[in-house]
Structure formats: C-alpha cells, structure tokens
VOMAR-515433 format. One record per residue: x, z, y of N, C-alpha, C, O in turn. Coordinates in pm, whole numbers, plus 50000, padded with zeros to 5 digits. Last residue first. Layout:
REM residues N
XZYXZYXZYXZY/...
//
This chain:
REM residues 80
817720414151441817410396751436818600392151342818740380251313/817240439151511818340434651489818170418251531818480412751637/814940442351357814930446051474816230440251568816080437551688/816110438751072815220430151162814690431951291813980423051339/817940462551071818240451251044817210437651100817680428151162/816340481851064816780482651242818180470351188819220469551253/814680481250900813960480750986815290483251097815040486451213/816760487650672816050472250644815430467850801815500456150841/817560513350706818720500450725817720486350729818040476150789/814810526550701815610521950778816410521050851816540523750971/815050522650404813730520250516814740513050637815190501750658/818510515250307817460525150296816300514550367816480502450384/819720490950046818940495750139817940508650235816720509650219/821290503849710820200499549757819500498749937818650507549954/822060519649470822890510549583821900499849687822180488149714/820400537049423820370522749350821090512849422820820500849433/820550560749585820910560049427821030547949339821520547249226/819690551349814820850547649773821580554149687822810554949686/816780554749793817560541049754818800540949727819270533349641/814590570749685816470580749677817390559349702818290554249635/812680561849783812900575249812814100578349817814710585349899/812880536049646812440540649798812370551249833811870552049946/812950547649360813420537349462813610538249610814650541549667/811130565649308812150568249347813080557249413813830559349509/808360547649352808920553949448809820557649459810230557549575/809560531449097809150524349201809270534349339810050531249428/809210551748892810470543748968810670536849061811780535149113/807210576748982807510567148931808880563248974809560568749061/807150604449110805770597749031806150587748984805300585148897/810140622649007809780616949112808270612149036808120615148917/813160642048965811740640848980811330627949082811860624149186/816470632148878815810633848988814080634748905813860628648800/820260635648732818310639548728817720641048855818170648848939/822810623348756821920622948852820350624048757819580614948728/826130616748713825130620048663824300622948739824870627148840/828730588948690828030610948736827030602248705826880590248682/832250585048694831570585748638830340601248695830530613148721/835060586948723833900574648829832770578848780831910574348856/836490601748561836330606348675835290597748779834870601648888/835760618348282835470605948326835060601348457833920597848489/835140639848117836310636148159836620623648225837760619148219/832220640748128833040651148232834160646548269834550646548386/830300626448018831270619548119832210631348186832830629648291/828640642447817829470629947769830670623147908831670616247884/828170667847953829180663247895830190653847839831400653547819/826030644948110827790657648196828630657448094829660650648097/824470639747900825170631147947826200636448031827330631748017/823470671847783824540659247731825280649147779826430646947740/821980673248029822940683447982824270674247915825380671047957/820180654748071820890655948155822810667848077824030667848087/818760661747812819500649947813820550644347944821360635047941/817370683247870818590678747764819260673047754820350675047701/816210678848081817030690448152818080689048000819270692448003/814650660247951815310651548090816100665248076817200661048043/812900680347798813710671447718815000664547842816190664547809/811580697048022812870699747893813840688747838815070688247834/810060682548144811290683748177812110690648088813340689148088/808470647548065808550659548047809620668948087810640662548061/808690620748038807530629948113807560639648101806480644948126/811700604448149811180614648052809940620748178809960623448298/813700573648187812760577048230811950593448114811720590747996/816330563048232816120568248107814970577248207815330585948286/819290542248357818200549448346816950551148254816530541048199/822750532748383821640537348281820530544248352820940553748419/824230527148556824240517148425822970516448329822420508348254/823610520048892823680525748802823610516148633823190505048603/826560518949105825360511649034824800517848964825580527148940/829010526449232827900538949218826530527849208825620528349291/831810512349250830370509649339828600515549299827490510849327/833270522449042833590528249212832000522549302831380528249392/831640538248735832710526748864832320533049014831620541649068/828840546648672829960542148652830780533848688830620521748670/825590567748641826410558348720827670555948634827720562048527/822800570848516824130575348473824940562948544824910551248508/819860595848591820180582448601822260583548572822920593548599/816570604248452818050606048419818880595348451818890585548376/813680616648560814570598548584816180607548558816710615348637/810290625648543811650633748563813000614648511812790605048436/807410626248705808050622348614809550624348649809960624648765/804550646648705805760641648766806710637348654806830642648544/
//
C-alpha cells in the first residue's frame, strides 16, 4: 500500500502538493513536518491517506481533489 501526503492551500481546498511514499515511516515524517510547516497558516492542511495508487485515491477520496464524487457524476446524467 501506498501512503499519499497531500498539502492543500487557499479557500478552494486544491491541492498544491502531492508526494507519493512506499513506505510508512518516512509519509508518518513527512506528514509530521508538513503540520508543522503550516500550523500557523490558517487555509492551510494537511492530509496522509493510504491507498494502491493515485488513480484509486482519486476515486476514493475525490473530494480531496476537489473533484466529483461517483455519485455526483451518476445522478448528474441521470439528470440529463
């Protein structure tokens, strides 16, 4: 499993940064640092997630990527 350090900023929760680690020590380090680096920094967060790739976290956590869920997309074309 692969571990996704992701670092938002601003009011529309994009993300700026992601930083993919196979391992979880190092992601549980680098999660550590980046809190600190934004504590005082009120738009600002932080987000370690597991997942098999980016591609599923995508579609798993979408609206970590400001992103569509399933379904918003399926009761959008249901919709017409």
């Amino acid at each position: 499993m692969k571990h996704f350090l992701i670092v938002y900023h601003g009011q529309h929760g994009i993300p700026v940064d992601v930083t993919e680690f196979r391992r979880p020590a190092p992601a549980l380090e680098a999660y550590r640092a980046a809190e600190e680096k934004v504590r005082d920094d009120h738009v600002a967060r932080v987000v370690l997630v597991a997942a098999p790739s980016l591609d599923v976290l995508k579609i798993t956590h979408s609206s970590l990527f400001g992103l569509a869920s399933v379904e918003d997309l399926v009761r959008d074309l249901i919709a017409g």
